[in-house]
N, C-alpha and C positions, 0 to 999 in steps of 0.2 A: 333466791333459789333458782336454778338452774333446772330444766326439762327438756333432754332430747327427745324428739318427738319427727319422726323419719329423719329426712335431712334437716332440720332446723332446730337450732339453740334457742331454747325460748325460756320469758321469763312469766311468772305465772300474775294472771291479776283477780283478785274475786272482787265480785260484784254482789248484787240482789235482782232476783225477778219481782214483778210486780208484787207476788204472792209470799213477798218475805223469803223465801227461799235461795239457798246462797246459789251464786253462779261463779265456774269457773273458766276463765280465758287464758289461752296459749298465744302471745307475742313475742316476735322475733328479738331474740337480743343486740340485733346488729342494726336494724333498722327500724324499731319499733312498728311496725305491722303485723295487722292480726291475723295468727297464723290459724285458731283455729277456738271454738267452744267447746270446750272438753267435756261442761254438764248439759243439761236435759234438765229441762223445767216439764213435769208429768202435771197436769192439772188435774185434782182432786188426789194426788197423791204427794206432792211438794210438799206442800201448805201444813202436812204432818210430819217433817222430818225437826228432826233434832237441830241445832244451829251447827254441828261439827259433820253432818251428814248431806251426802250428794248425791246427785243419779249422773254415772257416767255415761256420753254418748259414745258407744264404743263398735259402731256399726261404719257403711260409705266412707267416706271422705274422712273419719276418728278411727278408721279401723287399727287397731294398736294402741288406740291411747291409756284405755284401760292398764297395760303392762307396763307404759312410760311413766304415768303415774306411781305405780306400784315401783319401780325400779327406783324412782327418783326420793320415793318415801314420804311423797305427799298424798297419798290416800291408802287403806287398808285395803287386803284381797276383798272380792266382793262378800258381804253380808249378803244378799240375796238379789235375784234379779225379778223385773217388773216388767210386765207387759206392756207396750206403747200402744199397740195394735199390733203391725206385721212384725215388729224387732220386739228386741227385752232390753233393759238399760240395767247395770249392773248398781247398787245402792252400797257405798263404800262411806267408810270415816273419813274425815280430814286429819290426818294426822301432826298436821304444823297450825304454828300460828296464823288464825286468819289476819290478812291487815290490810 
């Protein structure tokens, strides 16, 4: 699967944080470098998400990533958002196969 995400084609890779929690990465499809972290590992609020649920980093340097996702149809519009402290992180579904 395929995600534009500014100027770059990228292809998607999940991971885990320490705390179980899935992690999702944006790399480049032409070069394989990492273009970007698209989730947010919250501590004391990760470690409750569902296995198909993520916190999108969708602030600085992700700004848009939230809508790249959603456009590309690997995450649902947000479910709610969460306080980090100064930003909020949007809490969306996985809507594809993790793998």
């Amino acid at each position: 699967m395929i995600v534009k995400f500014k100027e770059w084609e990228c292809e998607l890779e999940f991971g885990k944080y320490h705390n179980g929690a899935t992690s999702l990465q944006l790399i480049d499809s032409e070069d394989g470098q990492p273009i970007a972290t698209a989730s947010v590992n919250i501590v004391g609020q990760s470690e409750h998400l569902e296995s198909k649920e993520v916190f999108i980093k969708d602030w600085s340097e992700n700004e848009g990533m939230l809508n790249a996702l959603i456009e590309a149809g690997v995450v649902s519009q947000s479910i709610c958002r969460v306080s980090t402290g100064f930003v909020s992180a949007d809490l969306c579904k996985i809507l594809i196969p993790i793998t």
